[in-house]
C-alpha positions as CSV (number, residue, x, y, z in Angstrom):
1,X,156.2,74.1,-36.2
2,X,154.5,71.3,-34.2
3,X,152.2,73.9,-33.0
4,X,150.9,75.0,-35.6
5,X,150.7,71.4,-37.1
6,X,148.5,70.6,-33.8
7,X,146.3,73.5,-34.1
8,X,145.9,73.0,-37.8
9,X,144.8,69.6,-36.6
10,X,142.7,70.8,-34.0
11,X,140.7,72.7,-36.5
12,X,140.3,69.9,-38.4
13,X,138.4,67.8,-36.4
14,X,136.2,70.8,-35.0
15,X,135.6,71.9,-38.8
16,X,134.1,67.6,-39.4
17,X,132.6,68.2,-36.3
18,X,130.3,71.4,-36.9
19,X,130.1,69.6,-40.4
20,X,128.3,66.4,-38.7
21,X,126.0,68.1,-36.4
22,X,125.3,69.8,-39.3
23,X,124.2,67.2,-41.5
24,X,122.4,65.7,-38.3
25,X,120.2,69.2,-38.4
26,X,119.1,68.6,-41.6
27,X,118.2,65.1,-40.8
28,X,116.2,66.1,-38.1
29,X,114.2,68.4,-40.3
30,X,113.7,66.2,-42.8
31,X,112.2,63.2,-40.8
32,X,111.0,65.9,-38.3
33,X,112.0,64.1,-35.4
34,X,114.4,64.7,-33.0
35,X,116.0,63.4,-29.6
36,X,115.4,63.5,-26.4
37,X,116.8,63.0,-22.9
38,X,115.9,62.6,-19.4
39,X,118.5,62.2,-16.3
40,X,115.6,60.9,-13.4
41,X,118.2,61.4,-10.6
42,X,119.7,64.8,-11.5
43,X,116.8,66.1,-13.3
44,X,118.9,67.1,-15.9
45,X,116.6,67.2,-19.7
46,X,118.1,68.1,-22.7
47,X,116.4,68.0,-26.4
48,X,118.0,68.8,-29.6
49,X,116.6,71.6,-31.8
50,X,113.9,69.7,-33.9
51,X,111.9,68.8,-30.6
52,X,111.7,72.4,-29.6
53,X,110.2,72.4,-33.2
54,X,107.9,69.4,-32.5
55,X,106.3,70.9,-29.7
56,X,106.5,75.0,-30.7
57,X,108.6,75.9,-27.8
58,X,110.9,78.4,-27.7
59,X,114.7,77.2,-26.6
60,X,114.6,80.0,-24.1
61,X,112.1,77.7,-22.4
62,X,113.8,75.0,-22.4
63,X,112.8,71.3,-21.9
64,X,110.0,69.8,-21.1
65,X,110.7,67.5,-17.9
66,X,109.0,63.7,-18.0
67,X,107.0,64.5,-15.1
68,X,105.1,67.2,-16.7
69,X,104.7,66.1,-20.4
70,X,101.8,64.6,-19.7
71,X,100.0,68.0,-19.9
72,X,100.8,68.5,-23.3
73,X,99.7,65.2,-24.3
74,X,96.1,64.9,-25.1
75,X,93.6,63.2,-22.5
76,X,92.1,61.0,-24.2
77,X,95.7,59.3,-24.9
78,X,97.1,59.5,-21.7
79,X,97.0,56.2,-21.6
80,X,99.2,55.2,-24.6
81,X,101.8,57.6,-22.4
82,X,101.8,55.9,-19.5
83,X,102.1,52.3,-21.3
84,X,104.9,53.8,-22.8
85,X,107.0,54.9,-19.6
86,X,106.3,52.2,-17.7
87,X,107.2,49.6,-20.9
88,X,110.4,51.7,-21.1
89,X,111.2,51.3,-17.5
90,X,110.7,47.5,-17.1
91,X,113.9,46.5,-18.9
92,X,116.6,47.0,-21.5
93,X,114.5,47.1,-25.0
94,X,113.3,50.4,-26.5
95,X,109.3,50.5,-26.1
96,X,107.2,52.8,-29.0
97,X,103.9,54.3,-28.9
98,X,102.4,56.9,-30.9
99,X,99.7,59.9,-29.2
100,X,98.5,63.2,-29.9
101,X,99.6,66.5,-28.4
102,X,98.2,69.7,-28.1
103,X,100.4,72.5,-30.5
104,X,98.5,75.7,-30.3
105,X,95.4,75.7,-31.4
106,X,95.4,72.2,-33.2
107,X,96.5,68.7,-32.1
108,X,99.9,67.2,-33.5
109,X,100.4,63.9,-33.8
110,X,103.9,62.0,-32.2
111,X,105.8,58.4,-32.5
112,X,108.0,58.4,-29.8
113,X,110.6,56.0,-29.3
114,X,112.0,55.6,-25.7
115,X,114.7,53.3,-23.7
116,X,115.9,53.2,-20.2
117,X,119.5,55.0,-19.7
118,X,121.6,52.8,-18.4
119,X,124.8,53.8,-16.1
120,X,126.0,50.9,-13.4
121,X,123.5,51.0,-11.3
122,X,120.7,50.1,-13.6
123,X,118.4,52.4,-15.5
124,X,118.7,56.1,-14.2
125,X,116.6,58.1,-16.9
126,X,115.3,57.4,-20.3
127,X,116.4,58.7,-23.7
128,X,114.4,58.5,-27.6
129,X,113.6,59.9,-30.2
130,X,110.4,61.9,-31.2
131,X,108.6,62.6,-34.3
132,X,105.8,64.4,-35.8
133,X,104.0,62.2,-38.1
134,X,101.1,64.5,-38.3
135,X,101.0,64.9,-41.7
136,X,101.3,61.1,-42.2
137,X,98.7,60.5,-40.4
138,X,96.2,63.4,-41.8
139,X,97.1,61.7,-45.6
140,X,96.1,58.6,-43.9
141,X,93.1,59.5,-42.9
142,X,92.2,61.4,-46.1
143,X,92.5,58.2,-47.9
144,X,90.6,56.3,-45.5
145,X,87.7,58.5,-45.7
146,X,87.8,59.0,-49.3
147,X,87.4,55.0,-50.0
148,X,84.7,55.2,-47.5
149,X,83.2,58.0,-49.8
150,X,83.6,55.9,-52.7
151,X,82.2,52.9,-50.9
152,X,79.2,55.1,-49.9
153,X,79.0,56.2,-53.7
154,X,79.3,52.3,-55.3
155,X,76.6,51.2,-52.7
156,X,74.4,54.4,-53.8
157,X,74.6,53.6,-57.2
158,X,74.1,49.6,-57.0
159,X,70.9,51.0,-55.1
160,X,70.1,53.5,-57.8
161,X,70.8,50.2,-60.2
162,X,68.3,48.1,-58.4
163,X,65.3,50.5,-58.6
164,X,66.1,51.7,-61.9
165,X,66.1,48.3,-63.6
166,X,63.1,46.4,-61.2
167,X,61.2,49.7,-62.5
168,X,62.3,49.0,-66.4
169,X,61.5,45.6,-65.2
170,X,57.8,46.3,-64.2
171,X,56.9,48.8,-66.6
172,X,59.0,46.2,-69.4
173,X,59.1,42.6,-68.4
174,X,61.5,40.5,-70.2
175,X,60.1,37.4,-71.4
176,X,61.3,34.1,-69.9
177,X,62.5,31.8,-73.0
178,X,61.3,32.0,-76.4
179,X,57.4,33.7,-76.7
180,X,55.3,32.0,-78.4
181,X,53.1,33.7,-81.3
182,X,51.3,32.4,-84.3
183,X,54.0,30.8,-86.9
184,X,56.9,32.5,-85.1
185,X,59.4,31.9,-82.1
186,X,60.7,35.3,-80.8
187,X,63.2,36.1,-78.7
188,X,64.4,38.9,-76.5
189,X,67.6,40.8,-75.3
190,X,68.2,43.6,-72.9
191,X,71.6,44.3,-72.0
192,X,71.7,47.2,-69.8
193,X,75.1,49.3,-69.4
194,X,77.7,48.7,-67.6
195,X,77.6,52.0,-66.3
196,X,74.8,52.8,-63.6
197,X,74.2,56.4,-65.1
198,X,73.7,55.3,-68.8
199,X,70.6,53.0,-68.1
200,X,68.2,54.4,-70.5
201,X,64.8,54.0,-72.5
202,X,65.5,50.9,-74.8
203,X,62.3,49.4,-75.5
204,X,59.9,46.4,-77.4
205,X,57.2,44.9,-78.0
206,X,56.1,41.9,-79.9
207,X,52.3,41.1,-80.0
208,X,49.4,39.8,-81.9
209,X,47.0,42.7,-83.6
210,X,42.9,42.0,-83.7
211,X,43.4,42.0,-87.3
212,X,45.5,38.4,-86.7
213,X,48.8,40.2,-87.4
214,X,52.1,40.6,-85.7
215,X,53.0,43.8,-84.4
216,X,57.0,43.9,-84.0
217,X,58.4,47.1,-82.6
218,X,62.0,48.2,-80.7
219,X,63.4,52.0,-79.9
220,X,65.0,54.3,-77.7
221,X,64.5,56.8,-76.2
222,X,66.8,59.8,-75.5
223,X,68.9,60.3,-72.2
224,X,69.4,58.0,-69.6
225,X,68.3,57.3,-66.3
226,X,65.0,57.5,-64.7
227,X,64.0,60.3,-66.8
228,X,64.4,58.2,-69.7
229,X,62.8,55.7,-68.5
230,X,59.5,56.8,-67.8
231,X,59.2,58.9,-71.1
232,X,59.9,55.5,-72.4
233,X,57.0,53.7,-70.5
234,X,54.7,56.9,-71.9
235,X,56.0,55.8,-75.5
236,X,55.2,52.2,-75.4
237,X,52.3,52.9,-74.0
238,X,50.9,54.9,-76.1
239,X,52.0,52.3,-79.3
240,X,50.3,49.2,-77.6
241,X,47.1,51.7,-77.7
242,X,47.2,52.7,-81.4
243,X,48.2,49.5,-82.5
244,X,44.8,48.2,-82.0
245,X,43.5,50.7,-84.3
246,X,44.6,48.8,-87.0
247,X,47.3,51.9,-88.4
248,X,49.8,50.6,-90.7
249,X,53.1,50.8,-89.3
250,X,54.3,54.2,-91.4
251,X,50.8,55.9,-89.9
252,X,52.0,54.6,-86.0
253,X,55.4,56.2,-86.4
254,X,53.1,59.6,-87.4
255,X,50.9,59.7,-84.4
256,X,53.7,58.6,-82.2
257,X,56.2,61.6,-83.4
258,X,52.8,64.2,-82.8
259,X,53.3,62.9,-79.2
260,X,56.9,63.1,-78.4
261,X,56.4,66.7,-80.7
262,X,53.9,68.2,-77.6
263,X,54.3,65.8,-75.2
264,X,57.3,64.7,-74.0
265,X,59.6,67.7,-74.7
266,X,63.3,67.8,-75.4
267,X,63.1,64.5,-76.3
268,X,64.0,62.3,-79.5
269,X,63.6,59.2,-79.9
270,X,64.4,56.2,-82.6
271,X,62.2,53.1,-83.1
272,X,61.3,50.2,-85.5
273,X,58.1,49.3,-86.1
274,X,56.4,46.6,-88.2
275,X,53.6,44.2,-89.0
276,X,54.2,40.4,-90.0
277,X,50.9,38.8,-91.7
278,X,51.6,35.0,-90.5
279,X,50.0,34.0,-93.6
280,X,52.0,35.4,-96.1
281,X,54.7,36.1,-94.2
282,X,55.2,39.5,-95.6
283,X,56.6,42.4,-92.8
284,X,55.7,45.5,-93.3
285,X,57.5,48.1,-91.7
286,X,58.7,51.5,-90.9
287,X,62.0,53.0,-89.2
288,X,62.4,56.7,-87.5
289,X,66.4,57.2,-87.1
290,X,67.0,53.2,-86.3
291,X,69.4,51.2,-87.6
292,X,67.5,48.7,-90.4
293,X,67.3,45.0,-89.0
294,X,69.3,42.1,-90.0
295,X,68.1,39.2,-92.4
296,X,69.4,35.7,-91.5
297,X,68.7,33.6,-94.7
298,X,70.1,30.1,-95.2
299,X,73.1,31.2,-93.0
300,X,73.6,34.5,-94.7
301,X,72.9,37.5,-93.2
302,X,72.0,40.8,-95.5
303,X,70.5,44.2,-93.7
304,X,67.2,45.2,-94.8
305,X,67.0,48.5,-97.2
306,X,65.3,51.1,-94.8
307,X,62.4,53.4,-95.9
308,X,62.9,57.0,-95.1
309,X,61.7,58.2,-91.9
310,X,63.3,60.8,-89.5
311,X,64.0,60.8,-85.8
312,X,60.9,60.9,-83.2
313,X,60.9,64.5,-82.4
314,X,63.0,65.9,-84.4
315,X,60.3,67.6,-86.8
316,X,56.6,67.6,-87.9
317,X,55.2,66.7,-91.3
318,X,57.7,64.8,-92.4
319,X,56.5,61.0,-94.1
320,X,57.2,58.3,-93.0
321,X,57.3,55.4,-95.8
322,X,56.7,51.9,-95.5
323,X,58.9,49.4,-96.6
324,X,57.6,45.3,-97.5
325,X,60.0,42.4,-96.9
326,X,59.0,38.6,-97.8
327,X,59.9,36.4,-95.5
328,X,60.7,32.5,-96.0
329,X,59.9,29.6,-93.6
330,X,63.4,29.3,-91.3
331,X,64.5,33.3,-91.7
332,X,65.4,35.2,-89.1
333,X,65.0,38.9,-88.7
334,X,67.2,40.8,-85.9
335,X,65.9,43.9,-84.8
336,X,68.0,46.4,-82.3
337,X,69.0,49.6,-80.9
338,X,71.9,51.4,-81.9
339,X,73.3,50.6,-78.2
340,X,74.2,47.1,-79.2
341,X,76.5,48.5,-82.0
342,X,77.8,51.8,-81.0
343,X,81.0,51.8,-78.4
344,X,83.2,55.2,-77.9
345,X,85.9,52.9,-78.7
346,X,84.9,51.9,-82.2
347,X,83.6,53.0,-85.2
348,X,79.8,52.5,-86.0
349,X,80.2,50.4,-89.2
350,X,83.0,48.3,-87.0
351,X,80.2,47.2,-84.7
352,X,77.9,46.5,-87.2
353,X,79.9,44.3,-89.2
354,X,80.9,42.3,-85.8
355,X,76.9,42.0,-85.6
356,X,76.3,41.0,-89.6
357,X,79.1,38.5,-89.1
358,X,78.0,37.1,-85.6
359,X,74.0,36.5,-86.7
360,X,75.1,34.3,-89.3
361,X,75.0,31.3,-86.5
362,X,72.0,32.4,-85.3
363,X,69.5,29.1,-85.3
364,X,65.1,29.6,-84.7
365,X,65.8,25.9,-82.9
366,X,68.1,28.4,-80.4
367,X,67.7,31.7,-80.5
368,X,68.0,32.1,-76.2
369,X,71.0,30.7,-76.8
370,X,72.5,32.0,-80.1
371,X,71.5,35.6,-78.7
372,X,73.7,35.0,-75.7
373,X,76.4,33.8,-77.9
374,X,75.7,36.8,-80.2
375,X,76.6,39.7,-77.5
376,X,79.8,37.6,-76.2
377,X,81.5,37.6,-80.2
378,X,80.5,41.5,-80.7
379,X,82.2,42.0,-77.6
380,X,79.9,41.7,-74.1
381,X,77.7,44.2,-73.0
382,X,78.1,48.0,-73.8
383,X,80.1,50.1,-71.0
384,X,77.9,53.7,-72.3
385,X,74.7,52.7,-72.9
386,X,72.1,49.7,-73.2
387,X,70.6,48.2,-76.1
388,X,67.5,46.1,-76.9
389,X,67.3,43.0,-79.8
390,X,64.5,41.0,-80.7
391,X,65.0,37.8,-83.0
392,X,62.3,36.9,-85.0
393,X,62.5,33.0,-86.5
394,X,59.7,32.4,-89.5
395,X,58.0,28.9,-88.4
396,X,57.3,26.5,-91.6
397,X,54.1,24.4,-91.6
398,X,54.6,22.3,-88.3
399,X,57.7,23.8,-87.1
400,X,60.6,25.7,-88.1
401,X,61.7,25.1,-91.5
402,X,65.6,25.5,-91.4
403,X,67.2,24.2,-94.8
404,X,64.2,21.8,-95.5
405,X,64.4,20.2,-92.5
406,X,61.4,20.2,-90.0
407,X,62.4,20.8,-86.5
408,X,61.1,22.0,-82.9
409,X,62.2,26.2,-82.5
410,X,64.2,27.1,-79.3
């Protein structure tokens, strides 16, 4: 009976046994590392299965001995190798180092962990544990080289920013302060988006005629980039030209779709354009697909009724009717793109209201300001795509007349 009560025992611990170097195993494969040993004064090496792994050796080969692992280790870090043996040899603390090893075909990379095997004596061999961190070290690198990528891209497109905007700048100079023009301060905005892709063709221009009148215009041109900015440069150009022909504003919006029509093709584009007589201070305008400007009267702001005109470019022979608005002394009249209103994130009528309702505290004593104050309450510059705005203020005799009182504009 004790016999069999001995053997059942024996069993026992040979059954929590096999389970334990079991669970070591799996361990091992897990972390893929495993350990290692070698006996300097017999010679003796042994590894445990994962190693074998590590370095795709069969078992049948058996260990590698310290002497000779150098030639599996690759030149150019044979010097991380032999810090690391003679670190692990000096003393009783384990010593790390991490170098690459030639698998194959491909190299493999290793943290190995070693310290000196003590006995009596003093140190007599050294024993670790070794582990493939190759994969580690490849997702490492991955990431590495994708922020430099995306470094590489950021500086690209500030670069691609740069030219874009000191070419709008050249071809479209934005005034410095308030211009100055008979019986009206004017003022100009434009916000370029946030995004370096969506610069585009936003445009204006603000002038005095032969005739003694004012010509006001803003647009924008379809697409974005460089593209759209040249056919915008074209556009302009071409308006500056046939303004001095003395065309009412409806007739300018004719001859410029009969360009963008044969000349600049697969394009549309919107604009405003008007006249203000600075005598009787009556602005006569046209639109083609732009939203109507804002009136700023006594603190209340209204938007103008638009006359009927289509987009540039979208078809021929259509009219283009011209609409008359009376201005008084101390108005202000906001023209802008749609890029000033329009966000992905809101709807259309959302922005414009922000705008209606932030133009009421526009001043003609501070319009570089009050525009600047204008963009922050609708909510900063637009992520998708820029916008243009031009603030007219109606001068009185001797100044701007702002509630009855006489006072200097900007």
């Amino acid at each position: 009976m004790v016999d069999v009560l001995g053997a059942a025992e024996l069993l026992g611990h040979e059954s929590d046994t096999e389970l334990l170097a079991a669970r070591l195993a799996h361990a091992q494969r897990l972390g893929n590392m495993g350990w290692a040993k070698w006996h300097l004064l017999s010679g003796e090496t042994v590894w445990s299965d994962q190693v074998y792994a590590i370095f795709g050796r069969d078992t049948d080969q058996g260990p590698i001995a310290l002497p000779d692992l150098a030639e599996h280790v690759e030149p150019a870090d044979m010097g991380m190798l032999d810090q690391l043996l003679w670190s692990a040899a000096q003393g009783a603390e384990a010593a790390q180092a991490e170098f690459r090893i030639r698998r194959g075909g491909e190299l493999r990379d290793l943290r190995v962990v070693l310290e000196p095997l003590m006995e009596s004596g003093g140190p007599v061999g050294m024993h670790g544990v070794i582990q493939d961190i190759t994969g580690r070290r490849r997702a490492e690198r991955m990431v590495s080289e994708s922020r430099r990528q995306l470094l590489e891209a950021r500086e690209r497109a500030a670069e691609e920013r740069h030219v874009m905007l000191a070419m709008r700048e050249a071809i479209l100079p934005e005034p410095a302060g308030c211009l100055d023009l008979p019986h009206t301060r004017i003022a100009v905005r434009y916000v370029p988006a946030e995004k370096t892709a969506n610069l585009g063709g936003d445009w204006f221009e603000a002038a005095p005629t032969p005739d003694g009148r004012l010509l006001l215009a803003i647009g924008d041109v379809s697409g974005h980039g460089l593209p759209a900015i040249a056919r915008m440069a074209q556009l302009r150009h071409a308006l500056v030209g046939l303004a001095m022909t003395g065309q009412a504003a409806n007739g300018l919006l004719t001859l410029l779709n009969d360009l963008v029509m044969h000349q600049l093709t697969d394009t549309t584009a919107t604009a405003i354009i008007g006249h203000l007589d600075p005598q009787t201070r009556v602005f006569a305008w046209s639109q083609a697909g732009n939203l109507a400007p804002i009136l700023v009267r006594e603190g209340v702001t209204s938007q103008l009724g638009p006359p009927r005109g289509v987009l540039l470019g979208a078809a021929s022979g259509r009219p283009y009717e011209l609409a008359t608005t009376r201005l008084l002394p101390g108005d202000l009249l906001l023209m802008f793109t749609d890029g000033l209103v329009e966000r992905r994130t809101r709807d259309i009528d959302v922005g414009l209201d922000l705008t209606m309702a932030a133009a009421r505290h526009l001043r003609g004593r501070d319009l570089e300001a009050g525009l600047d104050r204008l963009l922050t309450d609708i909510g900063g510059p637009n992520p998708e795509d820029d916008a243009c705005l031009l603030a007219v203020g109606v001068l009185g005799q001797g100044g701007l007349s702002v509630r009855g009182a006489t006072i200097d504009p900007c």
